[in-house]
N, C-alpha and C positions, 0 to 999 in steps of 0.2 A: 528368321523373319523375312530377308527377302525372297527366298523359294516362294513363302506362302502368299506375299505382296504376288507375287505373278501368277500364280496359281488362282488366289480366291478376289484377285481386285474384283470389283465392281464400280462401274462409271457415278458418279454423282457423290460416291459413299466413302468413308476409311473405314478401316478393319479394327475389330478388340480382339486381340489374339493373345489365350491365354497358354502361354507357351509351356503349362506343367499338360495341359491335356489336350492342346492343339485346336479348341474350339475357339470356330468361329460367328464373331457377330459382325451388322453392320449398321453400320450408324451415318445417320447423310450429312452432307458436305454444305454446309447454307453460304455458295461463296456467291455474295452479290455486291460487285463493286469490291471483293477481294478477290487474293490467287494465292497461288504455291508457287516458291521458287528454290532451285537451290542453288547453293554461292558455293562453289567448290576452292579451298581455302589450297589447292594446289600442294598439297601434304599427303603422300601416300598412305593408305591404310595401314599401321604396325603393330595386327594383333599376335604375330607370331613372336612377339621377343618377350615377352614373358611378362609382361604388363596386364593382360587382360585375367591371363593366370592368375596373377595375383589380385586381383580385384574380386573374384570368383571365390579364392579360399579365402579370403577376410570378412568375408559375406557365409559362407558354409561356417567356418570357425564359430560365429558369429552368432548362427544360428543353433550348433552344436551345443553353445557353452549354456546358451538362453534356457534351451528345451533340457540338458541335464540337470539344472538348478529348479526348472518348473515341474521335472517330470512329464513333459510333454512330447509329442510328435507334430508340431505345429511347422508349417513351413515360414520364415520370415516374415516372408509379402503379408501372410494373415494375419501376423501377430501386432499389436494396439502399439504405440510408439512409447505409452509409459511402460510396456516390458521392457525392453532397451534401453531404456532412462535405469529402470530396478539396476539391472546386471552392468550400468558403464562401468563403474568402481574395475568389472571383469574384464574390460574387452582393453585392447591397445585405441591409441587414439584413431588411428583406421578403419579398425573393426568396428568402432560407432560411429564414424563418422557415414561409410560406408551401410551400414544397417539399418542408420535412422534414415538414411536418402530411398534406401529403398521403400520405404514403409508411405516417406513424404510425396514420393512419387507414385505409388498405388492410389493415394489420395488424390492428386493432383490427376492422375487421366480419368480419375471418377466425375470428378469438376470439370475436365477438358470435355468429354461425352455431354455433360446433363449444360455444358456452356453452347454448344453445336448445336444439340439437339432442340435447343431456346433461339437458336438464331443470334448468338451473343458474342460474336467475334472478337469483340475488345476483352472480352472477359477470360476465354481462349488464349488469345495471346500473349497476355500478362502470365496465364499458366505455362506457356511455351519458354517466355523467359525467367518463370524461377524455376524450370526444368532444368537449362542449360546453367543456371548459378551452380546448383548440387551438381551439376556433371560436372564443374569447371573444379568447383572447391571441396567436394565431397569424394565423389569418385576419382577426381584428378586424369580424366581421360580426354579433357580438350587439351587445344594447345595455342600456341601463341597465337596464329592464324584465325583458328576459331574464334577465338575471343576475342579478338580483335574485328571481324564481322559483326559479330553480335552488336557488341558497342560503337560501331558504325551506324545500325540497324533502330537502337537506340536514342542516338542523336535527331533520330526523326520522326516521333511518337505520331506525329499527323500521316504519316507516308504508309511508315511500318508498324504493326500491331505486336509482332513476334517472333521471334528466333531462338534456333538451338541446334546443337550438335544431332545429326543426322543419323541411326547406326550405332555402330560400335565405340565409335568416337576415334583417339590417336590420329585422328587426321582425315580425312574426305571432305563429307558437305556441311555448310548448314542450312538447313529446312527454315523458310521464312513465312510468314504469313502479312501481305502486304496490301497496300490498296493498289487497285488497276489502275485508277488514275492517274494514280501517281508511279506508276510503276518505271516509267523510262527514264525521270530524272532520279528516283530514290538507285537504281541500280547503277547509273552513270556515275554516281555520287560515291556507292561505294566503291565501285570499280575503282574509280581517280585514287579514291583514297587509298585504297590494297596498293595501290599500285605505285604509290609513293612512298608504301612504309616498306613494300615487300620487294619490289623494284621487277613487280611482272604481275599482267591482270588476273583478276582468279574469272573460272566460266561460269557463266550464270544459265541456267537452265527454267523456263518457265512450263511450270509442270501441272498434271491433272490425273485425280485419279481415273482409270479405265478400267475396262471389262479385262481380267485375268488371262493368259494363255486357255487353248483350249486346241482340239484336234479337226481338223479339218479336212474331209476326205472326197479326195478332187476322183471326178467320172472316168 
């Protein structure tokens, strides 16, 4: 994902990147009187200890046991959330917990797109944060830090419209979707806050999407 964020950004727009065949789309950005920020929860990234591993095969599992019992070759993401309802009985409480998030999050960036695409930021955001809920309680890949921004972020439904784990999750950012106007006391706000629970500020970064890498070939 981030390769392709710097490779195919485009100014104004976010990307649909469908990561089984790497096609890309783009869909514009209607930030008017809102922005992007991200709140770095000061938690180093830990996809290497065998965490995301296992998120990965409880989702393949997952998929495995669905498609022997339908006789199918369906990938997850495609399949309707009452198949995965049919097969719970089958799967560990992980393995559905984990399979049904993914199916509810296919849905939800389909509603994130047609909410942008409407000009509907409040409606965006709300999808932003029942993203980060299943990343929190589904997937189990936030962490105290994260969550704890979020419900910062929260507290301030006039300021902030949105948030969620950024990425891979186990620790870095969270992506916010917030109002401009309010943007210097809503971040002050949580800054203080981090910064009395965690006992150090996390960095806030105010962000935009831009035109991707490209080559440039000096005379």
């Amino acid at each position: 994902m981030d390769q392709s964020a710097v490779i195919f950004g485009k100014d104004k727009h976010f990307i649909e990147l469908d990561c089984s065949t790497l096609d890309v789309k783009y869909h514009p950005l209607p930030l008017v009187d809102t922005e992007l920020v991200l709140i770095n929860s000061m938690v180093k990234h830990a996809l290497a200890d065998g965490a995301y591993n296992t998120l990965r095969n409880d989702m393949e599992t997952a998929e495995k046991i669905i498609n022997q019992g339908e006789g199918t070759q369906v990938r997850l993401i495609d399949m309707p959330l009452e198949l995965v309802e049919k097969y719970r009985s089958k799967l560990t409480p992980k393995q559905y917990a984990r399979s049904s998030y993914v199916i509810e999050e296919r849905a939800r960036t389909d509603k994130f797109i047609a909410s942008m695409e409407a000009g509907d930021v409040v409606t965006a955001g709300k999808l932003m944060r029942a993203t980060h809920a299943g990343l929190s309680k589904k997937l189990e890949n936030s962490t105290e830090q994260l969550d704890f921004i979020v419900e910062q972020l929260d507290k301030h439904p006039g300021m902030a419209l949105g948030g969620r784990v950024m990425g891979g999750g186990f620790g870095g950012c969270i992506i916010a979707l917030i109002k401009t106007s309010t943007a210097e006391r809503l971040l002050t706000e949580v800054r203080e806050a981090f910064k009395q629970k965690f006992s150090m500020y996390p960095e806030v970064y105010r962000v935009a999407p831009r035109t991707g890498a490209y080559v440039r070939r000096l005379p």
